[in-house]
Structures are given as C-alpha cells and as structure tokens.
Residue, then its C-alpha position, 0 to 999 in steps of 0.5 A: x738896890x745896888x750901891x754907888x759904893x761897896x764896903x769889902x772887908x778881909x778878916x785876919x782869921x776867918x775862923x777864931x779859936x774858942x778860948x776863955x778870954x778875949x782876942x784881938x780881931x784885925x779887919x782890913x775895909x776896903x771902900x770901892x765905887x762902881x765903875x760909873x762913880x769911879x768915872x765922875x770927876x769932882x771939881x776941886x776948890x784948891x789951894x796951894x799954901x807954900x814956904x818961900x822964907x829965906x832958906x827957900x832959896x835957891x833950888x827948892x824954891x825953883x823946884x817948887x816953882x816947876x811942880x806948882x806948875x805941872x799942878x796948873x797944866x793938870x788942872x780942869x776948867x771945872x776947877x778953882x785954884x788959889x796960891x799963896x805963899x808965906x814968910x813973916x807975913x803972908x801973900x796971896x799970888x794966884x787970888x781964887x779963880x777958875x783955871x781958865x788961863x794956865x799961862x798967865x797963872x804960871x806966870x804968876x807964879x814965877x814972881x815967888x821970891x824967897x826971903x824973911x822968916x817963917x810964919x805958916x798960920x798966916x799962909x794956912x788962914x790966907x789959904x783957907x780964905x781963899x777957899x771960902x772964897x769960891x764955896x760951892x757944895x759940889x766941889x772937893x776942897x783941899x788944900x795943900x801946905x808945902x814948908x822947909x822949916x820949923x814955923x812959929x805960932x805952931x798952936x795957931x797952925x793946929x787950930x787952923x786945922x781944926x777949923x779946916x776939917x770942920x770947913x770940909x777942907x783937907x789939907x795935905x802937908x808936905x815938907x822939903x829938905x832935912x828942917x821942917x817939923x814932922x807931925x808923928x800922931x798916930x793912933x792904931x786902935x785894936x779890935x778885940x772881941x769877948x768869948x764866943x761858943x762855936x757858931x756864927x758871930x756878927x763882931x762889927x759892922x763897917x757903915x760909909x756915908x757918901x755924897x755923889x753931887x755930879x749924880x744928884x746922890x747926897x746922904x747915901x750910906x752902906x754897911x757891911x757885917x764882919x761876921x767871924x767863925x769861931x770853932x775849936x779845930x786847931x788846924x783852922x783857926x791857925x789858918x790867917x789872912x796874909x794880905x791883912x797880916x802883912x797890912x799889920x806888920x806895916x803899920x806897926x812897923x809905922x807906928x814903932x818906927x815913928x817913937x824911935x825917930x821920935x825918941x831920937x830927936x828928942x833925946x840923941x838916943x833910943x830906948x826902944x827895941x824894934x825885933x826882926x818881925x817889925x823891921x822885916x818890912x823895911x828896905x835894907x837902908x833903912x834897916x842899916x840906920x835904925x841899926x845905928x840908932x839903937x847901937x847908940x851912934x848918930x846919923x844925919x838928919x837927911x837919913x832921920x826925914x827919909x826913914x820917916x818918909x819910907x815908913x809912912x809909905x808902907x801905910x799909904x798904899x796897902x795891897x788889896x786882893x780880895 
C-alpha cells in the first residue's frame, strides 16, 4: 500500500565503528507527501493577535498594518480569519469570518491606533476565542502573535499556550524592533546507541501520524527503520554524511549561541567559549559581534535581536539532498 506521506531519513555514518562504549548517532528525518497531498490546500481558521500598545506608534504600527493586509489579499474563501489587537485590555477588530470581503476587512484594519500599555494574555485569549469561534475539523488552526515589547502577566501568556497546543492551535510569535522578550528554550536530544558486534542493526525507528480530511484520510501512520552498519574497517566508519553533519553544526551553533545571548542580557558579559568549529556557521557580522561579547565590550540591543534572529535561521530551513 503506497503512503500519502513518506518518512526519509539520512544517517551521519552509514557505518559505526566497533567499540566498547556507547556512541551518539545523528539521524536527520525528513516527512515528504506525495505529490497529490502536496496539491491539497487545507483550510485555515487564522487569527492574527497584534501589539498596538503606545510604543507601536508610528511606523511599526503602519508597517504592520500593510503586512496584515498583504495577509488578507492571500487569503481563500475556504478561510476563516480573525484580528485582534491588544494594549491594557484587548479588542477584537476583525470578529472570526470567512475572507469573503478583503476590502472592507483591510478597511477595518486601517482604524488600529496605538496607545496604553501591553498585556499580550488578554490579546492571546481573545484570539484563541475567536478561533473557537469557527472550529471545523478540517481546518488548520494557527494563530499568529506579533508584540514590541515585554508584556505582563507573562505566566498567564505561558498557560495559554499550553491551553493552545492542547486545542490544536499553533502559534507563531514574532517580534519587532529591539524590546520585546525572546523565548530561548531549546532542547536537543542526542541518540546514542550501546555496543554492537559487526552486523546489521535496527537503532530506531521514526513513526508519523497524519490526517488528510480534504481526501477522507484520518489516523493514518507511517514508520521508517534507521538500521546502522557496524564493522571495524577504519577507512569506513570515518566515512560521514555531510548534509547531517552540517545540520548539526547549525543547531549546536543554535543552541550555543542562545546561552551566550542568554548570558549577556542577564549578566552584561559571557563566560561561554564559542570555538571556531561552532561559529564557522555564522555570517562575518555576526561573528565580529560575538567576538565582542566574549572580549567583554558591549553591543547594542538591535545587534543582540539580529544575532538571535540569524541564528534561529540556520535551523529553519535545513538542506536536504537525499
């Protein structure tokens, strides 16, 4: 039976040595649907949840104001979409509805003022009602939260999240100008495998389940072995896979980068080392202010946003040439 979607995956070695301890495996897993899923457009059930607190004013706030927009000219009929924007309190521009009217929903959206203060939980629960608003199973809720500051009631916003992933709805922040409040939780985990005489070995196995309402598919689910070769040939298990190793250096790159910023803000300084090996990923800018980080100067909070923004990059788009 052909699956509507295949699980691909690329080993770091094809061929591990044969030694007494055990040894980290790097698996890079690729989901790719066939072309006919690929074709299937979902409906979505969107809501854009945007800042527009004093400090908005001016030209961020217009410049919001064209891309929410641009949003709306990209829209389907099939669509339902919602707008909400939040200071103090929270206010409902755009009530959930299909995208039948672009213009006079662009309309709407040029009354956003900017004024008061920020409080991004009532903006996340008004957004979240609003999706509830128009549930349908066979639409792709997401939400999308755009602020330029640091907000209050900060645990509130994380349970609302929580509460969000548990509705199904995914939400995308975005933050603009040098101000708002980074989220840096990122968590790699490592596969390591034990000791194996030379042979053939199955080390994991990858499982996807996936719904494809517009073709009546529900609960469907494919697996993919990650079988590893293990022999005691030098000359073969040196051999790596370069499009996984250099997914790895990116997100270590990633992930150590993040604990220096994170460092940084906290403290003025850094006590972590970033080698050559890790920074070699990193565009010449980017290396020139880490550089000056680590040398104990200071560098403004504008270069501190764009070296987390590059950084976050390299592990969003991730080569793939099977």
């Amino acid at each position: 039976m052909v699956s509507e979607v295949a699980l691909l995956h690329q080993l770091g070695r094809e061929i591990m040595p044969m030694i007494d301890r055990s040894q980290v495996v790097y698996v890079l897993v690729e989901a790719r649907p066939t072309e006919l899923v690929a074709q299937v457009r979902m409906p979505l059930n969107f809501a854009l949840v945007l800042d527009c607190s004093g400090s908005m004013n001016g030209k961020k706030q217009q410049s919001v104001k064209e891309a929410v927009k641009g949003v709306i000219d990209h829209l389907s009929l099939a669509d339902a979409i919602a707008v909400v924007t939040f200071n103090s309190q929270a206010q409902t521009i755009i009530p959930s509805q299909p995208a039948s009217d672009p213009q006079k929903m662009k309309a709407s959206v040029e009354t956003i003022k900017s004024r008061g203060g920020t409080n991004m939980a009532r903006g996340m629960q008004q957004g979240l009602d609003e999706i509830a608003r128009w549930e349908n199973s066979n639409m792709i809720k997401r939400m999308i939260l755009l602020t330029d500051g640091r907000t209050l009631g900060s645990n509130k916003c994380r349970q609302l999240a929580r509460n969000a992933q548990e509705f199904g709805v995914v939400i995308y922040s975005l933050g603009i100008g040098a101000d708002w409040d980074e989220k840096l939780l990122d968590e790699i985990g490592l596969l390591s495998v034990e000791p194996h005489s030379a042979g053939l070995f199955r080390i994991a196995q990858s499982e996807l389940s996936y719904d494809v309402p517009a073709l009546g598919l529900m609960g469907q689910r494919v697996h993919d072995d990650i079988i590893v070769t293990f022999r005691s040939d030098a000359m073969q298990t040196a051999q790596v896979n370069a499009v996984v190793m250099n997914s790895v250096e990116k997100i270590n790159a990633f992930r150590l980068v993040s604990k220096v910023l994170d460092e940084y803000r906290q403290t003025g300084k850094t006590t972590t080392h970033l080698a050559p090996n890790v920074t070699r990923v990193l565009d010449a800018e980017t290396q020139k202010a880490l550089e000056q980080i680590q040398q104990g100067q200071q560098i403004s909070q504008e270069q501190v946003k764009s070296i987390g923004n590059k950084t976050r990059k390299l592990t969003q788009r991730l080569d793939w040439d099977p």
